[in-house]
mmCIF file of the N, C-alpha and C atoms, coordinates in Angstrom:
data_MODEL
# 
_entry.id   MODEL 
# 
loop_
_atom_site.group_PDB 
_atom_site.id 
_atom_site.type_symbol 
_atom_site.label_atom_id 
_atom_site.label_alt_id 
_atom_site.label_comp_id 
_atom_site.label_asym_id 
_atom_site.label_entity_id 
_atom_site.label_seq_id 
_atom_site.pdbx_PDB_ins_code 
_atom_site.Cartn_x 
_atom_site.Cartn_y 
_atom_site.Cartn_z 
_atom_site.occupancy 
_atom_site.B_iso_or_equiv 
_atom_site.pdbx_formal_charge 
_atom_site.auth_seq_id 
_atom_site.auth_comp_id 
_atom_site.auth_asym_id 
_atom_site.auth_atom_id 
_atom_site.pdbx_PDB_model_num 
ATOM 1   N N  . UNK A 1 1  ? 0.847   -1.175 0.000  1.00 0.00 ? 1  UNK A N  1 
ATOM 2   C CA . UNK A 1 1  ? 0.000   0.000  0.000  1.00 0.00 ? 1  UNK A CA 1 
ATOM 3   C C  . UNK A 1 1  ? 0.893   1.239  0.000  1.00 0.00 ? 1  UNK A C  1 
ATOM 4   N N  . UNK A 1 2  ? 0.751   2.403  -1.353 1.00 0.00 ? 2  UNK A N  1 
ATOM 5   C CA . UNK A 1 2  ? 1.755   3.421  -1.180 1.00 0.00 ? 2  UNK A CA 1 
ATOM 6   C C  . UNK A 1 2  ? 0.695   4.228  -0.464 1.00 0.00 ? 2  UNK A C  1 
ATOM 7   N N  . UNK A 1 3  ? 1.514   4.666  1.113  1.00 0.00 ? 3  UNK A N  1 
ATOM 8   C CA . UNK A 1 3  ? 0.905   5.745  2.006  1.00 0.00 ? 3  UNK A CA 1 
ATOM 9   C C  . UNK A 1 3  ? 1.901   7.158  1.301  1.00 0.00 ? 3  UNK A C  1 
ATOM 10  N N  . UNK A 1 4  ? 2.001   7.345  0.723  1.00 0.00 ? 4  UNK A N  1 
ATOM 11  C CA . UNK A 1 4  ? 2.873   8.819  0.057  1.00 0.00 ? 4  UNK A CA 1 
ATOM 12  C C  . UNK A 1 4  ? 2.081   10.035 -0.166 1.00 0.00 ? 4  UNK A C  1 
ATOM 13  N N  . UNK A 1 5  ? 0.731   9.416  -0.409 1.00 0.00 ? 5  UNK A N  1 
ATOM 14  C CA . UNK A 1 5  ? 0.155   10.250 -0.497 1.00 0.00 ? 5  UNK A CA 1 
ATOM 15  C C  . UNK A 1 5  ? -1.493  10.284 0.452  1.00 0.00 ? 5  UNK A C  1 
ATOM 16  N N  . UNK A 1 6  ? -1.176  9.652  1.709  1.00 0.00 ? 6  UNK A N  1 
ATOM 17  C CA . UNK A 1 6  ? -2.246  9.727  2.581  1.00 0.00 ? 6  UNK A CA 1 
ATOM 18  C C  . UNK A 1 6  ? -2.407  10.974 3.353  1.00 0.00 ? 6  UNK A C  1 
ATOM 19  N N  . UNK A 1 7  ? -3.869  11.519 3.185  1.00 0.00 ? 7  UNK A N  1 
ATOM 20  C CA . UNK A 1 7  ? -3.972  12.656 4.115  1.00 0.00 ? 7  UNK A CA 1 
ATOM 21  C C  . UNK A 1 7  ? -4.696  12.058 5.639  1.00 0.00 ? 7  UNK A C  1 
ATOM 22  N N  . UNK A 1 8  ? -3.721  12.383 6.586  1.00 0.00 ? 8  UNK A N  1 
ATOM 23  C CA . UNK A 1 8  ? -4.131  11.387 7.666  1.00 0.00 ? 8  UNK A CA 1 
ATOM 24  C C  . UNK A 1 8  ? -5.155  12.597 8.295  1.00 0.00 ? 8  UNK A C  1 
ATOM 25  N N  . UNK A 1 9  ? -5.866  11.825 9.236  1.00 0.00 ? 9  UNK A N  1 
ATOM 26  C CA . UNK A 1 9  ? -6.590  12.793 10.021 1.00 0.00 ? 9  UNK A CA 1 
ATOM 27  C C  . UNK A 1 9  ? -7.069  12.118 11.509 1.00 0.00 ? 9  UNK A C  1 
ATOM 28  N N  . UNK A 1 10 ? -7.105  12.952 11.927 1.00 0.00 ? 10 UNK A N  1 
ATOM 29  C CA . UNK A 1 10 ? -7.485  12.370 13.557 1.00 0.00 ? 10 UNK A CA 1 
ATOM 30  C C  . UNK A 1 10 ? -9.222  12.913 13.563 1.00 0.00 ? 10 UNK A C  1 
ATOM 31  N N  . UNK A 1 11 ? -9.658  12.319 15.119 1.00 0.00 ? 11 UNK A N  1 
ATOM 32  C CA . UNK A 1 11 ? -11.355 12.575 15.297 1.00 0.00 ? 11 UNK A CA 1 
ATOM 33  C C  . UNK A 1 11 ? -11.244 14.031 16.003 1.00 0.00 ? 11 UNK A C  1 
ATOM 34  N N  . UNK A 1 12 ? -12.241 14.504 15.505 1.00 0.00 ? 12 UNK A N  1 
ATOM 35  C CA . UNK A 1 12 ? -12.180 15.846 16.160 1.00 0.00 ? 12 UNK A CA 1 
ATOM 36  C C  . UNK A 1 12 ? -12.237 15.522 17.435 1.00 0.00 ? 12 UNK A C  1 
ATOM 37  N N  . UNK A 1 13 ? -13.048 14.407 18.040 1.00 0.00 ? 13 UNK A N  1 
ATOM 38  C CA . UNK A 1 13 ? -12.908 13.883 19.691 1.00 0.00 ? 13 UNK A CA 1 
ATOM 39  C C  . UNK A 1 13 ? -11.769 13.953 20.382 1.00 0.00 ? 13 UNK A C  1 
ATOM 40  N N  . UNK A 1 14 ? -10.588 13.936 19.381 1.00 0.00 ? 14 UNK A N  1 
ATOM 41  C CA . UNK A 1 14 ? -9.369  13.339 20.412 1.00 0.00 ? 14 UNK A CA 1 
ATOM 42  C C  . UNK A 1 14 ? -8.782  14.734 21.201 1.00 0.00 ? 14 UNK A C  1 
ATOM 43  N N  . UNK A 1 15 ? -8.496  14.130 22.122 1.00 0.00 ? 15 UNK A N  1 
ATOM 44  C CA . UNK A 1 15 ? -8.023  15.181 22.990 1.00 0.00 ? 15 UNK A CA 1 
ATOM 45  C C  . UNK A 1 15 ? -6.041  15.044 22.762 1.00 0.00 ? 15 UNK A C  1 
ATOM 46  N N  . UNK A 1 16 ? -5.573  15.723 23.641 1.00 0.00 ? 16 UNK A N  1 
ATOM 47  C CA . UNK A 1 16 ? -4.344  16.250 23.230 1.00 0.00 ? 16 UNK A CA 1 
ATOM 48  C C  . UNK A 1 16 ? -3.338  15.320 24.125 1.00 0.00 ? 16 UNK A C  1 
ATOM 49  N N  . UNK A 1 17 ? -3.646  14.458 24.669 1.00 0.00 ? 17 UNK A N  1 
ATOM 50  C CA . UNK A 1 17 ? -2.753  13.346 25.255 1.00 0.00 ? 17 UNK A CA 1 
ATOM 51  C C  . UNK A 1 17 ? -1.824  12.562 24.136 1.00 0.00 ? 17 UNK A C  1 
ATOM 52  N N  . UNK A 1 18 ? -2.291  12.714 23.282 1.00 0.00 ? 18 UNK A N  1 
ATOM 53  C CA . UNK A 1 18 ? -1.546  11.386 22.041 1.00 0.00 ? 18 UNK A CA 1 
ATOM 54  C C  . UNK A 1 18 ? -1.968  10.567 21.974 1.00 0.00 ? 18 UNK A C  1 
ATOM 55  N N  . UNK A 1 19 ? -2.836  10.192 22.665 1.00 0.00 ? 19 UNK A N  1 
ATOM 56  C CA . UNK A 1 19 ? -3.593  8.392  22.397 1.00 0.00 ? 19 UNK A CA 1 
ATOM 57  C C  . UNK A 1 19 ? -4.616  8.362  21.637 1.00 0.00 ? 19 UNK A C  1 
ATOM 58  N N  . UNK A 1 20 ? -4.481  8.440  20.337 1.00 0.00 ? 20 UNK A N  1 
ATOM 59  C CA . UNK A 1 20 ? -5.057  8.628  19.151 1.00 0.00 ? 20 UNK A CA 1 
ATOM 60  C C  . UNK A 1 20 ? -4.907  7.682  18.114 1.00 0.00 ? 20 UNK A C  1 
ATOM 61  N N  . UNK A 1 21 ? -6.076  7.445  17.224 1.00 0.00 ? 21 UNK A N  1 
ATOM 62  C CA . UNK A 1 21 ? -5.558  7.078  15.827 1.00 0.00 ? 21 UNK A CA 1 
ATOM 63  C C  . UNK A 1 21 ? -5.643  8.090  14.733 1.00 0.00 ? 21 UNK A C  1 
ATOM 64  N N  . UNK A 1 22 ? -4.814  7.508  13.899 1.00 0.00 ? 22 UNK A N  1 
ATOM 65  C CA . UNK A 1 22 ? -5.404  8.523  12.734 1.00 0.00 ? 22 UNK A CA 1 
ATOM 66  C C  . UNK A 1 22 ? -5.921  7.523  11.463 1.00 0.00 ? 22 UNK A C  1 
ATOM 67  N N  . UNK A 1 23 ? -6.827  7.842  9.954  1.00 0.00 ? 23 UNK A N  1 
ATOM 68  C CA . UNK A 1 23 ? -7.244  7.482  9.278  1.00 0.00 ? 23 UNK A CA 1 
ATOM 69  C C  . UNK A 1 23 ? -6.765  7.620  8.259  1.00 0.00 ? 23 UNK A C  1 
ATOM 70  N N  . UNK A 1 24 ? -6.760  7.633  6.717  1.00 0.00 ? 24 UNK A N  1 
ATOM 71  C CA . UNK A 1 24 ? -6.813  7.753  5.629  1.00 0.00 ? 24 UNK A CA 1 
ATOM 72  C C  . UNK A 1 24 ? -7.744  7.249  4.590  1.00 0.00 ? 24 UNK A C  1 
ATOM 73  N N  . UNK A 1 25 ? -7.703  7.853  3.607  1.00 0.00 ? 25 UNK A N  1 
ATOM 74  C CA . UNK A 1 25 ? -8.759  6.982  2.864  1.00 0.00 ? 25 UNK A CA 1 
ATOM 75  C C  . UNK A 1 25 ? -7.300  6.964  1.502  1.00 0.00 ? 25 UNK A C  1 
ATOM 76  N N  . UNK A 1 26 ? -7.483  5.443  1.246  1.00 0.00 ? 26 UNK A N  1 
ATOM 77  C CA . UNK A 1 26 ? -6.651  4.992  -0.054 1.00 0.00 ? 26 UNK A CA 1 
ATOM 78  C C  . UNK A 1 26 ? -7.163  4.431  -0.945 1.00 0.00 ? 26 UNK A C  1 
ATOM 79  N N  . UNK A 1 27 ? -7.408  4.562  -1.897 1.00 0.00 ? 27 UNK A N  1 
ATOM 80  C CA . UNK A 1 27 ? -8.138  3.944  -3.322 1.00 0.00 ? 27 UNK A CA 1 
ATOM 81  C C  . UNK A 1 27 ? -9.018  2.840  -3.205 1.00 0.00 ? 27 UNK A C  1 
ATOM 82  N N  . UNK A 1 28 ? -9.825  2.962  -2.184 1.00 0.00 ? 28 UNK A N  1 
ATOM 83  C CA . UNK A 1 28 ? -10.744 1.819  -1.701 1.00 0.00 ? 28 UNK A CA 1 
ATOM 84  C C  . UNK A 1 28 ? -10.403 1.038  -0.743 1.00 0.00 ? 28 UNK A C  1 
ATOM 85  N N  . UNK A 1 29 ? -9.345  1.687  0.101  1.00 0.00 ? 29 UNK A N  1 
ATOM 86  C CA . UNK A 1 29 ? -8.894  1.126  1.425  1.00 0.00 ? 29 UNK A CA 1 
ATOM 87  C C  . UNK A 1 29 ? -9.171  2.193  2.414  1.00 0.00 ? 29 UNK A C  1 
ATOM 88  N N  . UNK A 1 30 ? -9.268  1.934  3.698  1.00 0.00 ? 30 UNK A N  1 
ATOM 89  C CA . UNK A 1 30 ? -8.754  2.984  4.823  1.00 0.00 ? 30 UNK A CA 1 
ATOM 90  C C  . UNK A 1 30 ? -8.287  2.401  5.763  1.00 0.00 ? 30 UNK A C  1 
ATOM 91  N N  . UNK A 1 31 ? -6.833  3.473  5.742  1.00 0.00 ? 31 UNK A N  1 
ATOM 92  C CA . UNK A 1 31 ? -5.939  2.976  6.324  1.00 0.00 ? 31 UNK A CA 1 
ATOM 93  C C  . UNK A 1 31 ? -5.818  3.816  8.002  1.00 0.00 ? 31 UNK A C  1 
ATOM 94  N N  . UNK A 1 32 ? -5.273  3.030  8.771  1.00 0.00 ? 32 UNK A N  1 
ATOM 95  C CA . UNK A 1 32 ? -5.378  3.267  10.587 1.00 0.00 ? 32 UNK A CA 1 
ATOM 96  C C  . UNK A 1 32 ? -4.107  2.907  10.825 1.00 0.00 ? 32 UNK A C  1 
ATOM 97  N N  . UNK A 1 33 ? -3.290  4.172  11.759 1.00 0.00 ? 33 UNK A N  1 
ATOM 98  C CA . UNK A 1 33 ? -2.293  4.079  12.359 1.00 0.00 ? 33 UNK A CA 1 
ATOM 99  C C  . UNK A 1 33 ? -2.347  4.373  13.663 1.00 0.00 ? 33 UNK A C  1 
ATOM 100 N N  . UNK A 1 34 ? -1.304  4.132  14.269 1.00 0.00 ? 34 UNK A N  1 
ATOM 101 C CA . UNK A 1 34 ? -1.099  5.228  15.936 1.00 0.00 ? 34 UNK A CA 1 
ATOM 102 C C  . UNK A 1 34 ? -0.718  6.324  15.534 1.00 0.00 ? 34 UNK A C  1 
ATOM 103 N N  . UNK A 1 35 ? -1.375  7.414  16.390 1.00 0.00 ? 35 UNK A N  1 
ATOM 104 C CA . UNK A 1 35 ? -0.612  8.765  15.733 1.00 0.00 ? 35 UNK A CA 1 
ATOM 105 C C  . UNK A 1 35 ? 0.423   9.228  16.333 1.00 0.00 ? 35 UNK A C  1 
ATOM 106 N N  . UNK A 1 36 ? 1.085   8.290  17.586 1.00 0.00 ? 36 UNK A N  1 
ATOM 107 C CA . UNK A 1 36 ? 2.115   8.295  18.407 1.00 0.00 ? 36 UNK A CA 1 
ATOM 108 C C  . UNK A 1 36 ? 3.361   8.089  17.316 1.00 0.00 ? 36 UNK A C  1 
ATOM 109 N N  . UNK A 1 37 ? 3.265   6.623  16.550 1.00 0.00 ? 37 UNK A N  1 
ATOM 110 C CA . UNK A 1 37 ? 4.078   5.933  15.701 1.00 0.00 ? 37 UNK A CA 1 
ATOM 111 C C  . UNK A 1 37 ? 3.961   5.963  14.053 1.00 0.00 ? 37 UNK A C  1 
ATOM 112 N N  . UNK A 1 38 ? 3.931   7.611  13.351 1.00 0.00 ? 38 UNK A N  1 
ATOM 113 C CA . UNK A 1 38 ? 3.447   8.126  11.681 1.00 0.00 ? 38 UNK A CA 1 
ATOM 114 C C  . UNK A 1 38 ? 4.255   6.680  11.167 1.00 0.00 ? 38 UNK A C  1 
ATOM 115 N N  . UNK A 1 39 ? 5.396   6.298  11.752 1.00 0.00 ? 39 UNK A N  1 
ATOM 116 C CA . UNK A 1 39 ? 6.086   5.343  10.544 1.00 0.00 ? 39 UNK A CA 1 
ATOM 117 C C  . UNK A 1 39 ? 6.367   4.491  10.233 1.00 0.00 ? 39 UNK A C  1 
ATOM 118 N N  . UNK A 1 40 ? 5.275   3.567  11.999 1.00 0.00 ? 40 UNK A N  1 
ATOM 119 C CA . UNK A 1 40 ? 4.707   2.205  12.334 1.00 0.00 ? 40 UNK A CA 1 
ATOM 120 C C  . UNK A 1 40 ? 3.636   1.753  11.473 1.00 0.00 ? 40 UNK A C  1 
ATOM 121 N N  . UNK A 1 41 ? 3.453   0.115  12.044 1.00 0.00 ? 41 UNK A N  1 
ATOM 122 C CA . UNK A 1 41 ? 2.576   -0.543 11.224 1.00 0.00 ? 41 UNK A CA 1 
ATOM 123 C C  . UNK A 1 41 ? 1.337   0.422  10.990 1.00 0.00 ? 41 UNK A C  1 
ATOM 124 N N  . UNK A 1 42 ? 0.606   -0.262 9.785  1.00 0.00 ? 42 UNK A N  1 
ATOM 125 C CA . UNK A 1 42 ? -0.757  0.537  9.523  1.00 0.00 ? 42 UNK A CA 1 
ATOM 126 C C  . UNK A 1 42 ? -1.691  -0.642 8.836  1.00 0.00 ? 42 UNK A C  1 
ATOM 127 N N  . UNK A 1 43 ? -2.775  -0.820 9.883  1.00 0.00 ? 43 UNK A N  1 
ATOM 128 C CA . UNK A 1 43 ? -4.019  -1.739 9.213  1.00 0.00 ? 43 UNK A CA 1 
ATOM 129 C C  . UNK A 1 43 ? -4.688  -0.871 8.326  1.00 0.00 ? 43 UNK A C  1 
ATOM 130 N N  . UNK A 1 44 ? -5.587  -1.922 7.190  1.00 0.00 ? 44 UNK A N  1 
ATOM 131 C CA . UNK A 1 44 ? -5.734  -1.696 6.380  1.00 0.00 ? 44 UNK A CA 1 
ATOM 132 C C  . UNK A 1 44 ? -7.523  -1.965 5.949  1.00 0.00 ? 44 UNK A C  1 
ATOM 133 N N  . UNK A 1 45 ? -8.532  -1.724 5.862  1.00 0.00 ? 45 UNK A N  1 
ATOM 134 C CA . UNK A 1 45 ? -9.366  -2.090 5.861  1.00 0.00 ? 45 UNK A CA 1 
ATOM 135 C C  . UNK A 1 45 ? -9.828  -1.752 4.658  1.00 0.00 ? 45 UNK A C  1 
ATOM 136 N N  . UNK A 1 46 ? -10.935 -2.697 3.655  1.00 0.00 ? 46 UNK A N  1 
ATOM 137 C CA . UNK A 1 46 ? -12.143 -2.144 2.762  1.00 0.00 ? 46 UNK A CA 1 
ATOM 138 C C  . UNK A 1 46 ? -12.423 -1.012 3.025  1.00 0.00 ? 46 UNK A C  1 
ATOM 139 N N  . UNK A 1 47 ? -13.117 -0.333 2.208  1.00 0.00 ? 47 UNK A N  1 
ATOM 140 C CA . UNK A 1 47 ? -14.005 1.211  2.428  1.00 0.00 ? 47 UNK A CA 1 
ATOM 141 C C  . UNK A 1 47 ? -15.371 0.970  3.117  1.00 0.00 ? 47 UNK A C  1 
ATOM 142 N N  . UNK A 1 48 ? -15.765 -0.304 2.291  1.00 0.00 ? 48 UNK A N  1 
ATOM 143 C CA . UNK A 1 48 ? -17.323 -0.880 2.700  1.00 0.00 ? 48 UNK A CA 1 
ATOM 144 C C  . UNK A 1 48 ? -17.277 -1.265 4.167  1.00 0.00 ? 48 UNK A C  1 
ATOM 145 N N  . UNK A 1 49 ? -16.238 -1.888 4.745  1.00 0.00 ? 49 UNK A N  1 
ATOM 146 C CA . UNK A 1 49 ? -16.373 -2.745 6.028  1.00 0.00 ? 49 UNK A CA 1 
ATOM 147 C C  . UNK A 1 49 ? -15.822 -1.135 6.961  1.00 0.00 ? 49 UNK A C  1 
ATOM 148 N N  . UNK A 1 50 ? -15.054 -0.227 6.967  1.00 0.00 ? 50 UNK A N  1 
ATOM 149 C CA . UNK A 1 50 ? -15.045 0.396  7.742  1.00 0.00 ? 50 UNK A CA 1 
ATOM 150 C C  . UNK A 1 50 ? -16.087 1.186  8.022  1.00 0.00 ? 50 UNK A C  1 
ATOM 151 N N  . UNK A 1 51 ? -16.842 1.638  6.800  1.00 0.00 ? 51 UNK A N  1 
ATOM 152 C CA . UNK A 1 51 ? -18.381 2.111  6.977  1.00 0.00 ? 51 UNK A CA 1 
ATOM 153 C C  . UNK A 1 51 ? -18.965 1.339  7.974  1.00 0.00 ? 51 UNK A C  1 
ATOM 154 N N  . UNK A 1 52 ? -19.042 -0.064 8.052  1.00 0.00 ? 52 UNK A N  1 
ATOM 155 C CA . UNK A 1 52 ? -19.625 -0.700 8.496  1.00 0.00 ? 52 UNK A CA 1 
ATOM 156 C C  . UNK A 1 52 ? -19.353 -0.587 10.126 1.00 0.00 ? 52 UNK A C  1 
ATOM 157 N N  . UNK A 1 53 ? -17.998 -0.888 10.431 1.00 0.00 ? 53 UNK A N  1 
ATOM 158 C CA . UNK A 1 53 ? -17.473 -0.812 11.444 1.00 0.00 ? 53 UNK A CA 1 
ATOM 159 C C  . UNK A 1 53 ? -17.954 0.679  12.222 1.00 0.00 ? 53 UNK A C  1 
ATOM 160 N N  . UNK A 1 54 ? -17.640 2.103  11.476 1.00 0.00 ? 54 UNK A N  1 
ATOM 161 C CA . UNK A 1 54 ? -18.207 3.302  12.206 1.00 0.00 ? 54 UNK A CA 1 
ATOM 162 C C  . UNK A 1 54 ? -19.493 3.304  12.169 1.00 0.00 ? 54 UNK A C  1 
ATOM 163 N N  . UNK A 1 55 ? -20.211 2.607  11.438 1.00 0.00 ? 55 UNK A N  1 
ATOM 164 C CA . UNK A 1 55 ? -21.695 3.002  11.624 1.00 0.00 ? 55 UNK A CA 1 
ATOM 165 C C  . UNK A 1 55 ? -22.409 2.540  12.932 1.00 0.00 ? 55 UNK A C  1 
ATOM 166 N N  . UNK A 1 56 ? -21.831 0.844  13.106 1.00 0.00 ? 56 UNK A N  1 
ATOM 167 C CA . UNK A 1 56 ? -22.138 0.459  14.229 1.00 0.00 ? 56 UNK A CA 1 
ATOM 168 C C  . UNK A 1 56 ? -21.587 0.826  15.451 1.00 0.00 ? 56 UNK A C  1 
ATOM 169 N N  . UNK A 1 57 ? -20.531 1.449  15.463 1.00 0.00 ? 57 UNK A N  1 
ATOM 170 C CA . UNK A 1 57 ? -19.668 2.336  16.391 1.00 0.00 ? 57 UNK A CA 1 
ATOM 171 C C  . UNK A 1 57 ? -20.924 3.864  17.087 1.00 0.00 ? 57 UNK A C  1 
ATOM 172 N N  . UNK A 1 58 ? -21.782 3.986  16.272 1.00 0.00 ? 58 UNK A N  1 
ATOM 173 C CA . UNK A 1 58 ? -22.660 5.057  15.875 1.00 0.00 ? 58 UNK A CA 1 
ATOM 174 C C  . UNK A 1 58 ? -23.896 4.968  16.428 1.00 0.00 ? 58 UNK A C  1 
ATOM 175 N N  . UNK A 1 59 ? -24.228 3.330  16.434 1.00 0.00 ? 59 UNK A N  1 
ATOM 176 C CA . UNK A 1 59 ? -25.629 2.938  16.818 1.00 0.00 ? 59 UNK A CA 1 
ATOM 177 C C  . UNK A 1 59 ? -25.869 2.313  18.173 1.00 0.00 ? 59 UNK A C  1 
ATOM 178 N N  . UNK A 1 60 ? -24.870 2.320  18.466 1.00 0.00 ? 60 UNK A N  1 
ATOM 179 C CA . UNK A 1 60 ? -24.244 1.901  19.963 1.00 0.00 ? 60 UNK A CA 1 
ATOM 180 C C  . UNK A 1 60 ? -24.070 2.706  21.196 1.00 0.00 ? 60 UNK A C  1 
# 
């Protein structure tokens, strides 16, 4: 996955401790890092299943 050109972003929720993730959206992926570690591992999810994942995050 080339991250070169990911615009990462954090939740407007997060507060200023660092214990955060951040997101991207990649050509039908979105990608999740620590925002502690920009140059650590990064999971990788569908577009469809992370919808899925925040929506129910949402209804909860």
């Amino acid at each position: 996955m080339d991250r070169s050109r990911a615009v990462w972003r954090k939740s407007s929720r997060s507060d200023a401790n660092g214990q955060c993730v951040e997101v991207a959206a990649l050509q039908g992926t979105v990608a999740v890092r620590d925002s502690k570690d920009k140059s650590g591992p990064v999971l990788a999810f569908a577009a469809p299943d992370w919808r899925s994942f925040v929506n129910s995050l949402k209804t909860n």
